[in-house]
Backbone as numpy.savetxt, mean C-alpha at the origin, in Angstrom:
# Nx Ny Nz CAx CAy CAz Cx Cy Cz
22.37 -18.13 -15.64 20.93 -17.93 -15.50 20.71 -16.77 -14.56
19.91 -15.67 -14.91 19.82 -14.38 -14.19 18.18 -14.02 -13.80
18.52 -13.51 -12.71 17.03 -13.72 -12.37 16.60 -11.92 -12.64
15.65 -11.74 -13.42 14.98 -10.00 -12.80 14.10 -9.74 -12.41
14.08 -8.57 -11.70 12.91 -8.19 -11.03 11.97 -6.88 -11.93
11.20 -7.09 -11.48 10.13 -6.42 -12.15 10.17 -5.02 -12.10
9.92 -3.59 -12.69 10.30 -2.33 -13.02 9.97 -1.71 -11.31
9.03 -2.15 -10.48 8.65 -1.56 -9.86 9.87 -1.69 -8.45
10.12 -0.91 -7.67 11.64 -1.62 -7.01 10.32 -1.61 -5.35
10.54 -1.97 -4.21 10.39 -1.46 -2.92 10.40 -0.27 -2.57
8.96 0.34 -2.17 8.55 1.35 -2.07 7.98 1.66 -0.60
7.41 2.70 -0.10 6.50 2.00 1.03 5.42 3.75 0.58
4.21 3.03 1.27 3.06 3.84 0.65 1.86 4.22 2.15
1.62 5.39 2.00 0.85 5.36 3.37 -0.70 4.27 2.80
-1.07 4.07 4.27 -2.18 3.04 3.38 -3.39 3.53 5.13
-4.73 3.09 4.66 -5.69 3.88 6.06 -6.86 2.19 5.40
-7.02 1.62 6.65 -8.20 0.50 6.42 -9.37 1.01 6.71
-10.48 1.05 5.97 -12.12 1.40 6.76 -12.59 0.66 7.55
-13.12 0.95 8.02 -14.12 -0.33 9.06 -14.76 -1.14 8.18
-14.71 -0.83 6.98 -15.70 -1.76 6.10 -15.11 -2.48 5.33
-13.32 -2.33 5.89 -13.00 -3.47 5.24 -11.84 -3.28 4.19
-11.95 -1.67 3.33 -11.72 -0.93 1.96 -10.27 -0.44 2.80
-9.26 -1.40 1.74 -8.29 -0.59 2.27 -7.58 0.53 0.90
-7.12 1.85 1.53 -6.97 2.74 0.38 -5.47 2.97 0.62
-4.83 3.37 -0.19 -3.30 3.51 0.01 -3.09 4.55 -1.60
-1.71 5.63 -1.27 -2.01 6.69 -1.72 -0.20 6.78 -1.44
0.53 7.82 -2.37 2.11 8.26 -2.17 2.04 8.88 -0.98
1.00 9.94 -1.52 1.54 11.30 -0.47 0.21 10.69 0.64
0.57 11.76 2.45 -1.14 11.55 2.78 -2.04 12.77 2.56
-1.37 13.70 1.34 -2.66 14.45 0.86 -3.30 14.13 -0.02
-2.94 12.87 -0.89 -3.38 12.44 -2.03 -4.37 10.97 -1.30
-4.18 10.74 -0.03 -4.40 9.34 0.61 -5.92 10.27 1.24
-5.96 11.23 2.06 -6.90 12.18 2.82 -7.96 12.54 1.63
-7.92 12.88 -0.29 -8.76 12.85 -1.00 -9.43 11.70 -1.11
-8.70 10.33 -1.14 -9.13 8.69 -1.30 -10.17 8.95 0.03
-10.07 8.86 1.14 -10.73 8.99 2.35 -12.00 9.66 2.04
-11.94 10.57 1.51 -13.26 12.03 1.35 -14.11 11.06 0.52
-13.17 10.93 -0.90 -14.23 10.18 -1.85 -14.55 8.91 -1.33
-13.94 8.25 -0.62 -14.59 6.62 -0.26 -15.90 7.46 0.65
-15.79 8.24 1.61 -16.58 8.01 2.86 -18.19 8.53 2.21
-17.63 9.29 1.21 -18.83 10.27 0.51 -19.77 9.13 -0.46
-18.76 8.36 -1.10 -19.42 7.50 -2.05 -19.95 6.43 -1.70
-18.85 5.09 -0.56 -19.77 3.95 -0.42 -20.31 4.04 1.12
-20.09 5.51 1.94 -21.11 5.54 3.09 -22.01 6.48 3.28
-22.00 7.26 1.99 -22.65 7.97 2.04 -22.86 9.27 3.45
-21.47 9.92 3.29 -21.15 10.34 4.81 -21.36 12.04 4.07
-22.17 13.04 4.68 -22.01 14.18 4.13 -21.40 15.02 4.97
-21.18 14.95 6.18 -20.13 15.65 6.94 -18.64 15.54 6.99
-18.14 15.08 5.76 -17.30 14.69 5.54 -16.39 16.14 5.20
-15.35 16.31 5.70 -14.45 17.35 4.82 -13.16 17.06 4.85
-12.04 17.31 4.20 -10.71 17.54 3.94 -10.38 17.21 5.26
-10.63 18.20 6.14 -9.75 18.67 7.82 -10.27 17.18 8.41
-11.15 16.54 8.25 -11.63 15.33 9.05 -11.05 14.48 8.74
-11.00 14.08 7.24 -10.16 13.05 6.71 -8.74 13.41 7.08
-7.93 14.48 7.10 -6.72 14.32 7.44 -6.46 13.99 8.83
-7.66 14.26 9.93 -7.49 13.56 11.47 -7.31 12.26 11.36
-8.43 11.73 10.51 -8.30 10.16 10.31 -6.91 9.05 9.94
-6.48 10.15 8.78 -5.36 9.78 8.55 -4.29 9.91 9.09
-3.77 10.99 9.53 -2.74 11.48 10.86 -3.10 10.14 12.24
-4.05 9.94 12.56 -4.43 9.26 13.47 -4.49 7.41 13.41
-4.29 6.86 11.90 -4.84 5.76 11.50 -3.98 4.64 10.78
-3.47 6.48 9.85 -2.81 5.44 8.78 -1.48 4.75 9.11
-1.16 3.88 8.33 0.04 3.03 8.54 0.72 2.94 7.12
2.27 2.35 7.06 2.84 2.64 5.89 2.81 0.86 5.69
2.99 1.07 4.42 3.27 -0.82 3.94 4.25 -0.42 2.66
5.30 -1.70 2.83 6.28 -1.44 1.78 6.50 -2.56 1.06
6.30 -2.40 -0.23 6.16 -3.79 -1.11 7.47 -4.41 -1.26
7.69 -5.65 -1.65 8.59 -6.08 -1.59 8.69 -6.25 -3.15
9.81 -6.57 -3.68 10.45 -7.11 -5.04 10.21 -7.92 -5.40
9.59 -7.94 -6.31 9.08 -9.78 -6.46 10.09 -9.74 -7.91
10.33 -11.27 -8.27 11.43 -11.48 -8.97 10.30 -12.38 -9.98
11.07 -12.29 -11.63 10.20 -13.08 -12.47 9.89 -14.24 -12.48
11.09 -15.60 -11.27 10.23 -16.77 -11.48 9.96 -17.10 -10.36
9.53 -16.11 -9.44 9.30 -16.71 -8.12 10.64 -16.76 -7.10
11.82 -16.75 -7.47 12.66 -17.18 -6.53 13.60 -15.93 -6.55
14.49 -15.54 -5.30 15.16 -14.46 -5.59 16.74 -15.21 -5.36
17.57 -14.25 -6.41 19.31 -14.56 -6.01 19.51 -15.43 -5.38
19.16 -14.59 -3.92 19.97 -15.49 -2.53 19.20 -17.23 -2.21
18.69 -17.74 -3.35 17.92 -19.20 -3.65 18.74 -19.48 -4.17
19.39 -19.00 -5.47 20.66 -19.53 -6.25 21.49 -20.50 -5.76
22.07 -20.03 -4.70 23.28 -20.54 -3.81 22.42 -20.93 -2.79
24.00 -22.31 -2.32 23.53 -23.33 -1.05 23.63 -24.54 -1.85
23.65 -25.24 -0.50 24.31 -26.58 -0.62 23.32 -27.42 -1.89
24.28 -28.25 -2.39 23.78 -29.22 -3.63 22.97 -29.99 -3.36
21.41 -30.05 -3.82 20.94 -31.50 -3.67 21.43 -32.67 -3.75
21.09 -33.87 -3.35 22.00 -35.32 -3.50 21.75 -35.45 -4.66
């Protein structure tokens, strides 16, 4: 019985939370600093918004998160093994 994991392997992704809550996450942080422009422009309606600001924000904010592997039935390998139930 073999367990697999899903196409996507452990990655880690820059990611920036708003105060409002919206968290955006992006590969690169020039592709993460456009997410920033368009969130701040669209749900705060921010017009001083530019490129150079959002990349302070992000240089200053963001944090990385790295997904883990999730396996198809819930359980990974190292569950396999270990001692026998009674």
């Amino acid at each position: 019985m073999g367990f697999v994991s899903i196409a996507k392997r452990a990655r880690s992704r820059s990611s920036w939370l708003c105060g409002c809550g919206q968290r955006l996450e992006a590969d690169e942080d020039g592709r993460l600093c456009d997410q920033v422009v368009s969130h701040l422009k669209r749900d705060h309606q921010t017009a001083y918004i530019n490129y150079q600001v959002a990349r302070e924000m992000v240089t200053s904010r963001a944090y990385k998160m790295e997904y883990a592997v999730v396996y198809k039935n819930g359980t990974s390998p190292d569950e396999e093994f270990g001692p026998e139930p009674y």
